[in-house]
C-alpha positions as CSV (number, residue, x, y, z in Angstrom):
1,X,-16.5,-47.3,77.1
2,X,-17.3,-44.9,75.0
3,X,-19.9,-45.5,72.0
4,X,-17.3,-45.0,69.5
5,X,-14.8,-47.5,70.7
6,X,-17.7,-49.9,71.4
7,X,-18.5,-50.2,68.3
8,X,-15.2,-50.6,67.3
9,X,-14.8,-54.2,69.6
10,X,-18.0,-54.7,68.6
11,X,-16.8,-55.8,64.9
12,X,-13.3,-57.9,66.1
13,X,-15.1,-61.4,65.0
14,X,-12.3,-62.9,67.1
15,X,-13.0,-61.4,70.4
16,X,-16.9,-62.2,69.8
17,X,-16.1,-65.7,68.8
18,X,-16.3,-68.5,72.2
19,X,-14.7,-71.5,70.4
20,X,-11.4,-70.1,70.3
21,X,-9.5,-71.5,73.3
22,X,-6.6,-70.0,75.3
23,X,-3.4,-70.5,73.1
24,X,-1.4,-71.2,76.3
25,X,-3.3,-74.0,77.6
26,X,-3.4,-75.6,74.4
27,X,0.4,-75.6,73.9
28,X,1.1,-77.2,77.4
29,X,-1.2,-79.8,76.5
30,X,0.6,-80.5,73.4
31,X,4.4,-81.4,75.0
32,X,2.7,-82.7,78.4
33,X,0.7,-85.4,76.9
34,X,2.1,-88.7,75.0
35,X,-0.3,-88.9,72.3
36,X,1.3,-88.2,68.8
37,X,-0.2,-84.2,68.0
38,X,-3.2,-84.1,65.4
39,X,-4.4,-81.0,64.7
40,X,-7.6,-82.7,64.1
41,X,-7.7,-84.4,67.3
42,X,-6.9,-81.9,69.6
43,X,-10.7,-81.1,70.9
44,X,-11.3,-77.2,70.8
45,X,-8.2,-76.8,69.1
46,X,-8.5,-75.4,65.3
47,X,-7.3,-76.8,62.0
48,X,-4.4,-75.3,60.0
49,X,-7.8,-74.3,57.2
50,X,-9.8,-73.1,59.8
51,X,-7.0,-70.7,61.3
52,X,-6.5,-69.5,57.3
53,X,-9.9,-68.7,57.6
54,X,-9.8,-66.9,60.5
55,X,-6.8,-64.9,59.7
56,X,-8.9,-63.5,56.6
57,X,-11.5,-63.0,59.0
58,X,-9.5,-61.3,60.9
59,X,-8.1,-58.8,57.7
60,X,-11.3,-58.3,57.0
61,X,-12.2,-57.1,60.2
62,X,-9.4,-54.6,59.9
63,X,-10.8,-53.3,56.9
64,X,-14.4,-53.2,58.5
65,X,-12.7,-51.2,61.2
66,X,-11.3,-48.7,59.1
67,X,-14.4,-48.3,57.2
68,X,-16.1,-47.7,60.7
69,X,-13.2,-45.0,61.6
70,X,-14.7,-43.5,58.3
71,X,-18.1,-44.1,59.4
72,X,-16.5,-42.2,62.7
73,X,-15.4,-38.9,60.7
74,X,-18.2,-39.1,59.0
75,X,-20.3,-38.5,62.3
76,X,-17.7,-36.3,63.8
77,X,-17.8,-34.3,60.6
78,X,-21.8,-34.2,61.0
79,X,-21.4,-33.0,64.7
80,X,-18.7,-30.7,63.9
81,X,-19.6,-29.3,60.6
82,X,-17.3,-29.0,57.7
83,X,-13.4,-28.7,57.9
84,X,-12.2,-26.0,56.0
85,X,-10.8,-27.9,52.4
86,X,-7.0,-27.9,52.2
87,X,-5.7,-25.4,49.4
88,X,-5.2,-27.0,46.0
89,X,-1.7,-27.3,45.3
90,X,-0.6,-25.1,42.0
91,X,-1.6,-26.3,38.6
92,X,-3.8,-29.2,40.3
93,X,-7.3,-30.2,38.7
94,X,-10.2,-30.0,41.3
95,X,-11.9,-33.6,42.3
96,X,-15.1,-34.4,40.9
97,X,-18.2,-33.8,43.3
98,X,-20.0,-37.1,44.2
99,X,-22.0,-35.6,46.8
100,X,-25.4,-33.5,45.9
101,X,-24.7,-29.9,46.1
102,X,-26.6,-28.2,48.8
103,X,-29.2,-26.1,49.0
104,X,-29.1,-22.8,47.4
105,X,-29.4,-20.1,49.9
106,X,-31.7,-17.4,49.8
107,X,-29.2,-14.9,49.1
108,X,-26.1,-16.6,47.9
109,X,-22.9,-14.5,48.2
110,X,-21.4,-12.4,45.5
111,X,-18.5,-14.1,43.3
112,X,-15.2,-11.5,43.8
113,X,-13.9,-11.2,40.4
114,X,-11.2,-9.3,38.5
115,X,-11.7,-6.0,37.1
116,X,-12.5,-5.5,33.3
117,X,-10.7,-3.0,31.8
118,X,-12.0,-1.9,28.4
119,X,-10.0,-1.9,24.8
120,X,-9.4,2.0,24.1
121,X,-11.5,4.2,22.2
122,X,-10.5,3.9,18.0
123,X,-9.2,7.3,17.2
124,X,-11.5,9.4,15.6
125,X,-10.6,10.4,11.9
126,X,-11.7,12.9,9.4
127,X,-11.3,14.2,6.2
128,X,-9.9,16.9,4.6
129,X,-10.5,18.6,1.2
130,X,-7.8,21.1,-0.4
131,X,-9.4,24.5,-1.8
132,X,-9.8,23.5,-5.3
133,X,-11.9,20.8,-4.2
134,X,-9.7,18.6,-6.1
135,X,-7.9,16.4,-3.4
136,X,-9.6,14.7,-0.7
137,X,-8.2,12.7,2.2
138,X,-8.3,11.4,5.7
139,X,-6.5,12.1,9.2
140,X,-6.8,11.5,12.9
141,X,-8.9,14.0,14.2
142,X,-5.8,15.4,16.6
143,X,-3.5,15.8,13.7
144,X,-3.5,19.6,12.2
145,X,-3.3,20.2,8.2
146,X,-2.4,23.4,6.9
147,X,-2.9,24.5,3.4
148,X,-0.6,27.4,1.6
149,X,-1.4,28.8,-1.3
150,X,1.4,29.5,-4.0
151,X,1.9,32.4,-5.1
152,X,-0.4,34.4,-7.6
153,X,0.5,33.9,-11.3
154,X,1.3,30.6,-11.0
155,X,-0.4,29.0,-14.8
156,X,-3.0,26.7,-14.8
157,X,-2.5,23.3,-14.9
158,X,0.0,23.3,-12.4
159,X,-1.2,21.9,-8.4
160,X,-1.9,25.7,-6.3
161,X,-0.8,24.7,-2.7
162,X,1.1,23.1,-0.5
163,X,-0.6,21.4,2.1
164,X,1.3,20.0,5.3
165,X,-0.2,17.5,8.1
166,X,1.6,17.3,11.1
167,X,0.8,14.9,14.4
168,X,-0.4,16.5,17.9
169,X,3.2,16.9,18.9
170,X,3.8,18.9,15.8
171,X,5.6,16.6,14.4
172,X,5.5,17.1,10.2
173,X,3.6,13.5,9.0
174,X,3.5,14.3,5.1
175,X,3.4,16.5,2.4
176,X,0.9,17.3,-0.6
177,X,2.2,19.5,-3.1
178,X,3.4,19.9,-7.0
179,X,5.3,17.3,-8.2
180,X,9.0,17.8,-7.0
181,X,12.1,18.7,-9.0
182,X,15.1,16.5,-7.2
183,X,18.3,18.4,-7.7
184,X,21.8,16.6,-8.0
185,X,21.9,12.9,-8.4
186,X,21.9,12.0,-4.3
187,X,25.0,10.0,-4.8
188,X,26.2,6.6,-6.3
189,X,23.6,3.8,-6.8
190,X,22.6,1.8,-3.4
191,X,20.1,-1.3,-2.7
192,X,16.9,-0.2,-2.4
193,X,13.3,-2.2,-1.7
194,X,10.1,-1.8,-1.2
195,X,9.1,-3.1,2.2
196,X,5.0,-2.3,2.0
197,X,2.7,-1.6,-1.4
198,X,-1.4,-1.3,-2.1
199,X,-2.4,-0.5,-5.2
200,X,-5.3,2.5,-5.0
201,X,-8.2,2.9,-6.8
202,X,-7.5,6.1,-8.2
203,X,-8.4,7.3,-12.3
204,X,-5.2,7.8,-14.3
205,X,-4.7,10.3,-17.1
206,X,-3.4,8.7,-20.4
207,X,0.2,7.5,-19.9
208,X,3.1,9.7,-20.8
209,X,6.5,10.1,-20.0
210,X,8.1,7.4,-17.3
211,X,5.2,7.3,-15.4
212,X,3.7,3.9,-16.4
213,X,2.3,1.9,-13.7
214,X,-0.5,1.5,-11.4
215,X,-0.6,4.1,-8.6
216,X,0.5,2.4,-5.2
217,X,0.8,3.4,-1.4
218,X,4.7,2.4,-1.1
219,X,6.8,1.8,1.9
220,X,10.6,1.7,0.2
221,X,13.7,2.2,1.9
222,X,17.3,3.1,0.4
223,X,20.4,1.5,1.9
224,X,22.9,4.7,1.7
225,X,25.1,6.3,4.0
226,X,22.0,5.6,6.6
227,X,19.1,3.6,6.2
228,X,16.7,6.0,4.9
229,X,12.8,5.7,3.9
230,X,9.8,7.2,2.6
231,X,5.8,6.4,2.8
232,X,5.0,7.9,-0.3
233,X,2.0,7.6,-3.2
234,X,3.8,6.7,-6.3
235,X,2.9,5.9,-9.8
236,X,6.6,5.2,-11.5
237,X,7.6,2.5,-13.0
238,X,10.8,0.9,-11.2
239,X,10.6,-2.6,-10.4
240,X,10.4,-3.6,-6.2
241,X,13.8,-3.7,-5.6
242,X,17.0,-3.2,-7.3
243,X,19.7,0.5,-6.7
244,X,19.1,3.4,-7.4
245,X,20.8,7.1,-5.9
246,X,17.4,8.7,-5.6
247,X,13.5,7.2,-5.3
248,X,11.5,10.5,-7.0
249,X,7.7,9.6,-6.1
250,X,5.0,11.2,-8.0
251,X,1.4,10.7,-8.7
252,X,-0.4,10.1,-12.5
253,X,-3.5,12.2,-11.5
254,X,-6.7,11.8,-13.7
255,X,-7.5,14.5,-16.1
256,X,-7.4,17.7,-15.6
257,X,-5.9,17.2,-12.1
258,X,-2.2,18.6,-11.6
259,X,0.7,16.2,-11.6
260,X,1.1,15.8,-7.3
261,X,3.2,14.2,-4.5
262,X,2.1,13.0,-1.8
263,X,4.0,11.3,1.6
264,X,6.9,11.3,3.8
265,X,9.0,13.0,1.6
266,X,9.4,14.0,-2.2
267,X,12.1,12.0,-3.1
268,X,14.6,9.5,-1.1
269,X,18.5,10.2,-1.7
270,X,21.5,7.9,-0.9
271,X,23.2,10.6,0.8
272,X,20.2,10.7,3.2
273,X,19.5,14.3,2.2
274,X,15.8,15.5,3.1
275,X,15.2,12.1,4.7
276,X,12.3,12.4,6.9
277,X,12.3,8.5,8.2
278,X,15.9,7.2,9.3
279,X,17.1,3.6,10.6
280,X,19.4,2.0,12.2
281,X,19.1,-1.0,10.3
282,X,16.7,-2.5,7.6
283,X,14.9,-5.0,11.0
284,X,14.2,-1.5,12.0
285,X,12.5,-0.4,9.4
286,X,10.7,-3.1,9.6
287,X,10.1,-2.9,12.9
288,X,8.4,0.5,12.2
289,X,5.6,-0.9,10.7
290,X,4.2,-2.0,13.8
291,X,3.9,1.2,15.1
292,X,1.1,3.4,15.3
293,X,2.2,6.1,13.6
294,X,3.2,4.0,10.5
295,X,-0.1,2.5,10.5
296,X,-2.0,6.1,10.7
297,X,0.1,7.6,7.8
298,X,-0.9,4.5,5.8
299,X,-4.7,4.9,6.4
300,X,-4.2,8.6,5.4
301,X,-2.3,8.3,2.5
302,X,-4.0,5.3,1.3
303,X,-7.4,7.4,1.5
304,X,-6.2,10.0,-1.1
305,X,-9.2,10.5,-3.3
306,X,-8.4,12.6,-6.4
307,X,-11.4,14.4,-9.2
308,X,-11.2,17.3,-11.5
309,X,-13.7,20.4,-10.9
310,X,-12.5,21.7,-14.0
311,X,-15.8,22.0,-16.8
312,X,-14.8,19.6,-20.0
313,X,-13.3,22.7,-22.8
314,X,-16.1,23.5,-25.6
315,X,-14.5,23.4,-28.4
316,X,-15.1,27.0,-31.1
317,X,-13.7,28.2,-34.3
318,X,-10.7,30.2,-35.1
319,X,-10.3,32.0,-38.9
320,X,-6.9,33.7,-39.1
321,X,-6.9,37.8,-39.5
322,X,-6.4,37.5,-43.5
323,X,-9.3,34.9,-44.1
324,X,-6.9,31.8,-45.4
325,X,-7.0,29.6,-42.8
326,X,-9.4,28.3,-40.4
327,X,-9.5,25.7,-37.5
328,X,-11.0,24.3,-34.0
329,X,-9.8,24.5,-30.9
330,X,-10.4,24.3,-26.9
331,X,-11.9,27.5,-25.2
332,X,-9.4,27.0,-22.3
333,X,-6.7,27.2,-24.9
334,X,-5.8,30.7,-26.0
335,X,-5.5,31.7,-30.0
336,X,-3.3,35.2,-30.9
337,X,-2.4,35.9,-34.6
338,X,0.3,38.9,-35.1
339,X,1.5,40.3,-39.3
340,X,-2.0,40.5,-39.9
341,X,-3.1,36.9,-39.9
342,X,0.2,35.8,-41.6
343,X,1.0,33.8,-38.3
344,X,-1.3,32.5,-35.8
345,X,-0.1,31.2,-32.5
346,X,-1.9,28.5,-30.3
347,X,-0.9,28.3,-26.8
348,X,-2.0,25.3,-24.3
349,X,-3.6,26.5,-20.7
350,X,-0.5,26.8,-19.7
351,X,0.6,29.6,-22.3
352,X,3.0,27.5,-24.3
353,X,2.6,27.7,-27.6
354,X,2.3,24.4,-29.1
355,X,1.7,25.4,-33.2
356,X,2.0,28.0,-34.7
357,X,-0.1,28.7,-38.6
358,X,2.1,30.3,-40.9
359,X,1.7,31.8,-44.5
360,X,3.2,33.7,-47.4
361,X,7.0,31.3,-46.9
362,X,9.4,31.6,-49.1
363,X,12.2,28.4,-49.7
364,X,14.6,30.0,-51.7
365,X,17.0,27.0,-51.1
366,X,16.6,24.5,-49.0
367,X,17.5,24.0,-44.7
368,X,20.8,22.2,-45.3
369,X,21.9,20.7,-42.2
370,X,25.3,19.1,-41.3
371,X,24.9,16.1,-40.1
372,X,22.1,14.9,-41.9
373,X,19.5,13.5,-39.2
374,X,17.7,10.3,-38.6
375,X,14.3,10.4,-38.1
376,X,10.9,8.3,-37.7
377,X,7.4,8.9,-38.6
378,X,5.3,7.8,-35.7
379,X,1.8,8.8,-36.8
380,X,0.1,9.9,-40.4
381,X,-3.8,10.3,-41.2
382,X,-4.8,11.7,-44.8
383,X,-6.2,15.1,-45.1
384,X,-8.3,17.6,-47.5
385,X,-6.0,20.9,-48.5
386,X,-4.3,23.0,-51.3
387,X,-1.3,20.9,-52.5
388,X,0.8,20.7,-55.5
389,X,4.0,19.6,-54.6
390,X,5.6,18.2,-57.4
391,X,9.2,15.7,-57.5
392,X,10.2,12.1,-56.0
393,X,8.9,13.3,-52.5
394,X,5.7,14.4,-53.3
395,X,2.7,13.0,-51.2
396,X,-0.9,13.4,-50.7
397,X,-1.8,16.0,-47.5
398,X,-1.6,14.6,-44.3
399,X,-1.4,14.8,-40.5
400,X,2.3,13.9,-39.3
401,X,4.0,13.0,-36.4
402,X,8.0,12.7,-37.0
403,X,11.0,12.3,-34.6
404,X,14.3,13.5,-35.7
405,X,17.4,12.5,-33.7
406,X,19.2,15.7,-32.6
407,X,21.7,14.4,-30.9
408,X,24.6,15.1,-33.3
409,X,23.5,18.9,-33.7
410,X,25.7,20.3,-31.1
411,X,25.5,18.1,-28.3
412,X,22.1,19.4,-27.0
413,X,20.6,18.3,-23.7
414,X,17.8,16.3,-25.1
415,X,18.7,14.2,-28.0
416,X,15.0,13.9,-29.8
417,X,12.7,16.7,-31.1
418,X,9.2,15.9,-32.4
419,X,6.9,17.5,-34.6
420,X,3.6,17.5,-35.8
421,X,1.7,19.3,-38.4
422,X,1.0,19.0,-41.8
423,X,2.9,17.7,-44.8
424,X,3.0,17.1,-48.5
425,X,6.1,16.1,-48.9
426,X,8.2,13.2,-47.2
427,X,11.8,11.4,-46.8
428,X,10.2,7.9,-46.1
429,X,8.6,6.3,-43.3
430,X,12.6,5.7,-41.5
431,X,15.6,7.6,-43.1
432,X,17.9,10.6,-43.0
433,X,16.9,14.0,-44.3
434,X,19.4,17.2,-44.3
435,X,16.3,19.4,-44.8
436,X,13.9,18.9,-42.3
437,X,11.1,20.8,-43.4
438,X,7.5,21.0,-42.5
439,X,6.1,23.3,-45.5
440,X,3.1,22.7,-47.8
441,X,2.9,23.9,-51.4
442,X,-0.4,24.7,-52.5
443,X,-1.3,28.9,-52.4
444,X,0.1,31.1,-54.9
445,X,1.2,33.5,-52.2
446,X,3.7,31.2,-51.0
447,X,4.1,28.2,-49.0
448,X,2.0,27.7,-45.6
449,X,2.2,25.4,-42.6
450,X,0.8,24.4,-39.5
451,X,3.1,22.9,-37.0
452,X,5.2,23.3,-33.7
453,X,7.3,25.3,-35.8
454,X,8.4,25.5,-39.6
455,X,12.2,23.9,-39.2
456,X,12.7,20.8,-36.7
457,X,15.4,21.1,-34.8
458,X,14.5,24.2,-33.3
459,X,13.9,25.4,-29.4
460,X,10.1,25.4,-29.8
461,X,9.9,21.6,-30.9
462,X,8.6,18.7,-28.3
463,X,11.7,17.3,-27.1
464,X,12.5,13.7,-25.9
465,X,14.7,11.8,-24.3
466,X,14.4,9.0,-26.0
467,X,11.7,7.5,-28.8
468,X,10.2,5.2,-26.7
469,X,9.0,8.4,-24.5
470,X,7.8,10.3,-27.7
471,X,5.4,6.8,-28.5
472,X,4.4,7.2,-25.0
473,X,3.6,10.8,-25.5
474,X,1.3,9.9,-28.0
475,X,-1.1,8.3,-25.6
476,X,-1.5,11.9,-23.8
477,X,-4.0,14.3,-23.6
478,X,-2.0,17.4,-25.6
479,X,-1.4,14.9,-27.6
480,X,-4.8,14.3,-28.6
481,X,-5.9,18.0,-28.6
482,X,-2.8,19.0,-30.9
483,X,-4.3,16.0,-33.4
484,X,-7.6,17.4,-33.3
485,X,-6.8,20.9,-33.9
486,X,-4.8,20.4,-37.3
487,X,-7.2,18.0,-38.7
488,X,-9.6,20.5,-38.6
489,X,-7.9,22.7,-40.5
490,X,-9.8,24.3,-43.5
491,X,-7.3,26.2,-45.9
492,X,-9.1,29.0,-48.0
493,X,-6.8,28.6,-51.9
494,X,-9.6,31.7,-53.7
């Protein structure tokens, strides 16, 4: 027998034990022999309790044999060495060891593991400055900007190039340039919204005209013929969403920095015309923002820096060619008098004259118009010169800013002329006038003024489109420097 299978027999406590007799000779006995059956008489026989016990004996030699089968693998294992461990099925959690792990080896064996691929390189970006110095912004290195310069003559004031960025493809990204003149009204009204906005920290010149809110980044779409859209800097008013048949975009620039656009595209049409960015649906558009490219024309455009190299004006001393009139006014502004000093002309740097100092007039009756006009004084400060206007009307010299309403003269284009000059005579504060004149009587050669020009209503007036926009231009720059310039006028009456 082998040793194995030896020990084995060698745990049966029923094979080992004597005392149990043979069960056939026992059960002849029992139906051979007249006595009545006892299970406690029957010598070498066992009881009923004793064969219980024995049977639970006899289970637990069964488990003590399988425990010694174990015992068995253990030492076949240990003779053997170690089966190869049968693969974990999917998803399964690995046993916990009970065992001590074994003995690190002197060179233990690599661990294979799965190649690390690393995150791409960040584009590389830099910046890009336009000629004048004046507009500075960044771009992926791979993208190409080209700058072209306008044409010579073009005045001061106004933005000199136009600068174009297009992608490694040569694809055209965005646009810097003047600030755009849409044509046409790109069709009936249509839903637009604005799908992405940051405000930018970028200095602001006084407001005027319709440009009256913070400058933003803007992602806005139009819902025309096509979905059409535009990633744009903008500083207009109109609300987030609402219809409109075109979306201009323009930027209030600080001072001295032309008015500029900069994006996509200058304006956004319902008819689709010019649109750089088209969609088959509004999810698209949206979808779009996820791309690269929508993110890179972001960062760029978001990145506009603007600052004015221009030198702040010193401001110098004008006396008209015959002596009687005197006054300040910015060296970058331009002062011409013609008749010998009997008109002086002062033009902005842009060459428009803005007022105009005029002596030796003569009211031989007065500038009747048909209908009279309404009108509204927006601004008055009290001033030292010759005056003695006499009548109802009469008033003591001062600055003025009126606004008549044109609108009636003839149907013109713009409804609202301003003017501002000096005065010493007045129709009240709100009224109607049928001689809007802008004369002072005070010099015995005549009647003298200093205005936009000496009748309003005429082509060299500010015009408006409406009187909220003339309050608004009151906030500006000119307006400031117009202001200045006639309260420093000194009127010579020897």
């Amino acid at each position: 027998m082998d040793p194995i299978k030896s020990r084995i027999s060698a745990t049966d406590p029923v094979h080992n034990d004597p005392s149990v007799p043979d069960g056939e000779t026992a059960l002849h006995r029992m139906f051979s022999e007249p006595a009545a059956f006892s299970d406690t008489g029957l010598a070498g026989v066992s009881s009923l309790d004793d064969m219980r016990r024995r049977r639970r004996a006899r289970l637990a030699g069964v488990l003590t044999i399988a425990a010694a089968a174990v015992a068995a693998g253990v030492l076949v294992a240990t003779n053997l060495g170690a089966p190869a461990p049968a693969p974990e099925p999917a998803g399964s959690v690995a046993a916990a060891e009970t065992t001590a792990p074994p003995a690190p080896s002197a060179t233990p064996a690599a661990t294979p593991s799965a190649a690390v691929v690393p995150p791409p390189a960040p584009a590389a970006w830099t910046a890009f400055t336009d000629s004048s110095g004046q507009a500075t912004f960044e771009h992926p290195v791979e993208w190409k900007v080209t700058e072209t310069l306008l044409p010579a003559g073009t005045g001061p004031g106004n933005w000199t190039s136009d600068i174009a960025v297009t992608n490694a493809a040569g694809k055209s990204i965005a646009r810097l340039r003047s600030i755009p003149q849409a044509s046409g009204t790109g069709g009936p009204a249509v839903p637009y919204q604005t799908l992405d906005a940051v405000t930018l920290d970028i200095p602001q010149a006084a407001a005027g005209g319709a440009q009256t809110a913070p400058t933003q980044f803007k992602f806005r779409i139009l819902e025309g013929a096509g979905v059409y859209g535009a990633l744009t800097v903008d500083s207009g008013g109109l609300p987030a969403s609402g219809t409109a048949s075109q979306l201009l975009s323009s930027i209030r620039t600080p001072d001295g920095v032309p008015a500029i656009t900069f994006g996509t595209g200058q304006f956004l049409s319902a008819d689709g015309r010019d649109a750089q960015l088209r969609f088959a649906s509004v999810a698209g558009a949206k979808a779009y923002m996820a791309s690269q490219e929508y993110q890179d024309i972001k960062r760029m455009l978001v990145s506009l820096e603007l600052r004015s190299v221009q030198k702040q004006p010193v401001w110098q001393n004008y006396t008209s060619a015959n002596g009687l009139g005197s006054f300040d006014y910015p060296d970058n502004w331009t002062v011409s008098g013609r008749e010998g000093g009997r008109y002086t002309d002062v033009a902005d740097e842009n060459g428009r004259v803005l007022l105009t100092l005029g002596f030796n007039q003569t009211r031989n009756r007065p500038n009747l118009i048909s209908p009279c006009t309404p009108f509204t004084v927006l601004d008055s400060a009290a001033m030292t010169f010759p005056s003695n206007r006499q009548g109802e009307r009469a008033i003591s010299p001062r600055f003025i800013f009126r606004v008549w309403d044109v609108s009636q003269l003839g149907q013109p284009a713009v409804p609202f002329a301003g003017n501002l000059g000096i005065a010493d005579e007045s129709w009240g504060v709100d009224g109607t006038t049928c001689d809007p004149q802008n004369v002072v009587s005070g010099l015995p050669s005549g009647e003298y003024f200093f205005a936009q020009n000496y009748n309003t209503g005429a082509e060299s007036d500010l015009k408006f489109q409406s009187l909220e926009e003339a309050r608004r231009y009151m906030e500006t720059a000119e307006f400031a420097t117009l202001k200045r310039i006639v309260m420093s006028l000194k009127i010579n009456a020897g």
